[in-house]
N, C-alpha and C positions, 0 to 999 in steps of 0.2 A: 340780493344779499348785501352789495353793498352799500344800500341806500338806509338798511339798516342799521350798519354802522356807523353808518353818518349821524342817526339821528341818534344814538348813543353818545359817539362823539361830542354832538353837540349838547346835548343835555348834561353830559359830566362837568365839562366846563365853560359855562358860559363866561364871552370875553368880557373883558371892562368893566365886571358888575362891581367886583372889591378888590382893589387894587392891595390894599392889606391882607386880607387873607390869604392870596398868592404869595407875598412875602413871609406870612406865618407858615403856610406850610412847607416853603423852602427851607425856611431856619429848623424847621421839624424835620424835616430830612436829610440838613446837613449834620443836628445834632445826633438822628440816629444812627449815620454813618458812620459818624465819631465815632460812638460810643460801642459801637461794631467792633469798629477797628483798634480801640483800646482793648476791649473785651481780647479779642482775637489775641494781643502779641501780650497781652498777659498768662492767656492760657499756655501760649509758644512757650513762654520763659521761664511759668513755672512747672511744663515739660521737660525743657533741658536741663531745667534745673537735677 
């Protein structure tokens, strides 16, 4: 069982291939965080409000 997550593992992401796309999907994942996290204390504020 655990050899076939290895090979999942490795087929998700293979290392070194694009070093750019690693960095795009960071900046996609920091911006949906954001935008999470705006989302979120917008709702808060227009709660207390």
């Amino acid at each position: 069982m655990s050899e076939e997550d290895g090979d999942l593992y490795d087929d998700g992401l293979p290392e070194g291939e694009s070093p750019e796309e690693d960095g795009l999907l960071l900046k996609f994942i920091i911006a949906a965080v954001l935008l999470i996290l705006v989302y979120a204390v917008a709702t808060i504020l227009l709660a207390a409000a």
